[in-house]
C-alpha positions as CSV (number, residue, x, y, z in Angstrom):
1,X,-87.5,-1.4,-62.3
2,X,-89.5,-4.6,-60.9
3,X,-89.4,-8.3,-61.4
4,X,-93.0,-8.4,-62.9
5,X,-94.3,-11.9,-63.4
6,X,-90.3,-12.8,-64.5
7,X,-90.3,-9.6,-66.5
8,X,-88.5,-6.8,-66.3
9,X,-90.8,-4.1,-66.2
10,X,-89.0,-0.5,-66.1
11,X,-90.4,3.2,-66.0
12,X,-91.6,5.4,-65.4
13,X,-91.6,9.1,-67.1
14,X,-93.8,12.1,-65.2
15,X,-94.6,13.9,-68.1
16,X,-97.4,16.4,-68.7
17,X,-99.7,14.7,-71.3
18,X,-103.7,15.3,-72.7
19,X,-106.4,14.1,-70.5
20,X,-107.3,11.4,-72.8
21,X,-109.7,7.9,-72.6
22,X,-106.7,5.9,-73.7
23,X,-103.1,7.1,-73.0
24,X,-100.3,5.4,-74.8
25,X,-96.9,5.4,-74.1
26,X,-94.9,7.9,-76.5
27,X,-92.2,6.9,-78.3
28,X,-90.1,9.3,-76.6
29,X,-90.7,8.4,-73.8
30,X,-90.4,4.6,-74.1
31,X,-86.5,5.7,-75.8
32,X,-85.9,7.8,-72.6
33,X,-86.6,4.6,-70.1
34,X,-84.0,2.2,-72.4
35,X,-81.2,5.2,-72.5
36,X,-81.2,5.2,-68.8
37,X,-81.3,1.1,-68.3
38,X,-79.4,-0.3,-71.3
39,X,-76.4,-0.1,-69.3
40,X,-77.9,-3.1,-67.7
41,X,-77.5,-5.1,-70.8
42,X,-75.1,-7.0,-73.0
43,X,-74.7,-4.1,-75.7
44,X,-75.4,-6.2,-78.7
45,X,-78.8,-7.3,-76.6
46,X,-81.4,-4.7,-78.8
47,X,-84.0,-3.9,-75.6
48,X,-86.5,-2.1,-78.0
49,X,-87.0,-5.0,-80.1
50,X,-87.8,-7.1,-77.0
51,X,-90.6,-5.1,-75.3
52,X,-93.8,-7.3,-75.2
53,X,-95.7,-4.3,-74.0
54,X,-96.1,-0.8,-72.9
55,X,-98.8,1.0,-70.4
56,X,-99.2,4.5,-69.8
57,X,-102.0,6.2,-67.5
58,X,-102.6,9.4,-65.8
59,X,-103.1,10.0,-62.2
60,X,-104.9,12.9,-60.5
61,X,-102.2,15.6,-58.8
62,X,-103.6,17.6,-56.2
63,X,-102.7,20.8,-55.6
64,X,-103.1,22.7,-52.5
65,X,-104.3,25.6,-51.1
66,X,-104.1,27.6,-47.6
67,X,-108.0,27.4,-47.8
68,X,-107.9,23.5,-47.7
69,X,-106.6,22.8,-44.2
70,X,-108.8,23.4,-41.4
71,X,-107.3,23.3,-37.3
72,X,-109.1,20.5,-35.6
């Protein structure tokens, strides 16, 4: 979690997803992130209904091999 801009801006999920143009945030996912902060929260204060936004986006993971590192 951040102070974005005077926002709270929470996340983030790792989950395997398709390679696609435009990802969106799943629903289950966006649940998952307010379970684990809405004990910062008054509890009558409904977090869902106050999102102004959500991003999602993929980022490359590399994965080694013994092949890839070479002694200088």
């Amino acid at each position: 979690m951040i102070n974005y801009m005077g926002q709270l801006m929470a996340g983030t999920t790792d989950e395997k997803c398709e390679n696609t143009e435009r990802p969106e945030a799943p629903d289950a996912d966006v649940d998952f992130i307010i379970q684990n902060i809405k004990h910062l929260f008054p509890k009558d204060y409904n977090i869902k209904e106050n999102i102004q936004g959500t991003f999602a986006g993929l980022r490359p993971l590399v994965r080694s091999h013994e092949n890839d590192y070479h002694s200088p």
